[in-house]
PASERO-473692 format. One line per field, with one value per residue (C-alpha): chain; x, y, z. Coordinates in Angstrom, 2 decimals, padded with zeros to 5 digits, always signed. Example, Ala and Ser with C-alpha at 12.3 -4.5 7.8 and 13.67 -1.06 7.14 Angstrom:
! PASERO-473692
mol [A|A]
xx [+012.30|+013.67]
yy [-004.50|-001.06]
zz [+007.80|+007.14]
//
This chain:
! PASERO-473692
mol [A|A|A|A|A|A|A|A|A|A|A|A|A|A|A|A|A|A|A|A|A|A|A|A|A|A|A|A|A|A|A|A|A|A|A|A|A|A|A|A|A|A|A|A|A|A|A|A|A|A|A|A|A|A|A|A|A|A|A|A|A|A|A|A|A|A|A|A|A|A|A|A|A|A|A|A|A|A|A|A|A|A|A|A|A|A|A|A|A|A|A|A|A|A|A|A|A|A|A|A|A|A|A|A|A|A|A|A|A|A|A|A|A|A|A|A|A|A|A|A|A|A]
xx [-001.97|-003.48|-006.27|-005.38|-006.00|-007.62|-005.57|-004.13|-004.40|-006.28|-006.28|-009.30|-010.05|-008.10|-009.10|-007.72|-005.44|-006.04|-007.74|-006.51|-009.20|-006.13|-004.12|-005.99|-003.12|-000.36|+001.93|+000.66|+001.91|+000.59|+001.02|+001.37|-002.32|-002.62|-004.47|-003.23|-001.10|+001.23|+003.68|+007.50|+010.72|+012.12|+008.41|+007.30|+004.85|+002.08|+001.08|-001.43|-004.35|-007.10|-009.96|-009.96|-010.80|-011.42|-010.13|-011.62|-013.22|-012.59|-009.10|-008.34|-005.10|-003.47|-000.87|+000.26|-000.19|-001.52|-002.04|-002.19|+000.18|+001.36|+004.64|+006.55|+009.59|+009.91|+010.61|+011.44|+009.90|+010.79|+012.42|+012.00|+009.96|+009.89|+007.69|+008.90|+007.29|+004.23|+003.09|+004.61|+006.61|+010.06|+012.71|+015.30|+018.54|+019.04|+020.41|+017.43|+014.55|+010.82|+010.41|+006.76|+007.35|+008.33|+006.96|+005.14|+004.66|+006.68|+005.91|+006.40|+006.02|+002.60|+000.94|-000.52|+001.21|+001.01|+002.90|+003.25|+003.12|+005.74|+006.72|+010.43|+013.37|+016.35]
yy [-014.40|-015.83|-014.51|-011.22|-012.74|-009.06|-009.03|-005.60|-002.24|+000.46|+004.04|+005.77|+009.52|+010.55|+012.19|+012.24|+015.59|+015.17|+012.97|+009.36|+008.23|+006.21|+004.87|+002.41|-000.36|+002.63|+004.44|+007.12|+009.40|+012.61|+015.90|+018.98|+019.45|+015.53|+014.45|+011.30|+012.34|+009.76|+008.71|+008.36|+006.95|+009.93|+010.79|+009.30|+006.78|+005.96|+002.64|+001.45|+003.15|+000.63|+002.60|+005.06|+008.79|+012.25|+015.71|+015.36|+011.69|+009.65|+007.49|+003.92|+003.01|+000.08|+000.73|-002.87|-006.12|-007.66|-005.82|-005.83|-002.88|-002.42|-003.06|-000.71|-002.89|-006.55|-007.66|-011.17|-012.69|-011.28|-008.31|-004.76|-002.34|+001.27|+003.68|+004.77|+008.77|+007.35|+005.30|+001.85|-000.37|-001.18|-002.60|-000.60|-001.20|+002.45|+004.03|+005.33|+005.21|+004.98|+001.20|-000.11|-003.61|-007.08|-009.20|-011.88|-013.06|-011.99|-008.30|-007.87|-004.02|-002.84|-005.88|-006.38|-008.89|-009.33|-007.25|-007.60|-003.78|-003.33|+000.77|+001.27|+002.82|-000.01]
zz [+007.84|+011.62|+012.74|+015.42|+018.46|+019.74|+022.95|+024.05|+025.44|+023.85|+024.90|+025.01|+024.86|+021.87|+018.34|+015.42|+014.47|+010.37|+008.23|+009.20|+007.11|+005.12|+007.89|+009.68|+010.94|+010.68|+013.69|+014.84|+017.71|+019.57|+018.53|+020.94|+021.50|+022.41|+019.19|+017.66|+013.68|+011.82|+013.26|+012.47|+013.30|+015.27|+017.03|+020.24|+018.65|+020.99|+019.09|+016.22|+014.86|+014.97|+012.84|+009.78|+011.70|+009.78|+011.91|+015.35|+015.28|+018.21|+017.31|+018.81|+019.15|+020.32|+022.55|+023.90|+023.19|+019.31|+016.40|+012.82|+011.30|+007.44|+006.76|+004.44|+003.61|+004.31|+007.94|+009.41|+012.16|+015.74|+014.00|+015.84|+014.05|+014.24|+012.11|+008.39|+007.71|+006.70|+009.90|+007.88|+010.22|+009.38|+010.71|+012.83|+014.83|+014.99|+018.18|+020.40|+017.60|+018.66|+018.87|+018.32|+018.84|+017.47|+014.18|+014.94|+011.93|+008.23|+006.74|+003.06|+002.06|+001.61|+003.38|+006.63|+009.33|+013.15|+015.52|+019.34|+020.51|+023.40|+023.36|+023.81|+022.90|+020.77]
//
């Protein structure tokens, strides 16, 4: 895989909800008290965990631009992914699902690849 180029949009301020200790490179999204949890295909994802968090730790997430992200199914080039229930991206041409963003590069399940994170709905 290329090297991440580091280019994006980070949003600062947030803490993690749970241990995320397991999830660096997943989705993640907000949950009603504003702390960053896993995210999912039907939440509003808020973009890419960057580090590895326990309860309360400060969480940086990626919210536009470059990323690395674990794939949990494989997914060409330029696909859209979305989140599975475990924070994996996958691919999705459902109706009005949480988009996280495009492949840049091939995912095979359970590997890292390059994702360009643009926040919308398909």
């Amino acid at each position: 895989m290329t090297a991440n180029s580091g280019d994006n949009l980070r949003i600062h301020g947030l803490t993690a909800a749970a241990d995320l200790s397991g999830k660096q490179y997943h989705a993640v999204a907000l949950n009603t008290t504003g702390q960053v949890k896993v995210g999912a295909k039907t939440a509003a994802n808020i973009g890419i965990l960057q580090n590895d968090p326990v309860a309360n730790e400060a969480a940086s997430v990626v919210a536009a631009g470059m990323t690395k992200a674990y794939a949990g199914g494989d997914i060409p080039r330029g696909s859209w992914v979305t989140s599975n229930s475990t924070g994996q991206c996958v691919v999705s041409t459902t109706a009005n699902a949480s988009m996280i963003g495009r492949a840049v590069t091939v995912g095979a399940s359970g590997k890292l690849f390059e994702v360009f994170v643009a926040l919308t709905n398909y």
